[in-house]
C-alpha positions, 0 to 999 in steps of 0.5 A: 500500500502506499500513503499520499503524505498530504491526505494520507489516502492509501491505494494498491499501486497495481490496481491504480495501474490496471485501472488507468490504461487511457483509451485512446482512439485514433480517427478511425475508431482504432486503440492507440498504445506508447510505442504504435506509429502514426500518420496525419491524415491532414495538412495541421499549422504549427502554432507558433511557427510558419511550419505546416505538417503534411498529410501523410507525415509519419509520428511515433508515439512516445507516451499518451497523456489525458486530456482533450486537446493534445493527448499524444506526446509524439516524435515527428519525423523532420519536426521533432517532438510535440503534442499532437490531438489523436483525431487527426492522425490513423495508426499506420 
């Protein structure tokens, strides 16, 4: 078991595990995992820079974060890492 020091909450480390897998779907409806390779499936603007990512652009997943706006935190190829929606890219 382990104890928050703030709240003193306890909870099994093993079960928090099994219970936060996030279920993360790409545009088609498929579950995407750390580690799967990605594809845009559209032209997206960096925000930020004049840089444009084109469709077809290949990404791999370096871990998945919740949230709603950027859940996937990716290595682009000729771009570097950033976060990316998961609607706009498919599971290659």
């Amino acid at each position: 078991m382990l104890i928050c020091p703030e709240c003193a909450y306890e909870w099994n480390p093993s079960e928090v595990a099994e219970e936060e897998t996030l279920k993360i779907k790409d545009a088609n409806g498929t579950l995407l995992q750390e580690g799967d390779k990605v594809t845009f499936i559209k032209d997206l603007k960096v925000k930020g820079s004049s840089q444009v990512l084109k469709i077809g652009t290949k990404a791999l997943i370096r871990r998945m974060v919740e949230g709603k706006d950027h859940q996937l935190d990716c290595k682009v190829d000729g771009a570097g890492e950033m976060m990316i929606t998961a609607q706009f890219v498919k599971k290659a």
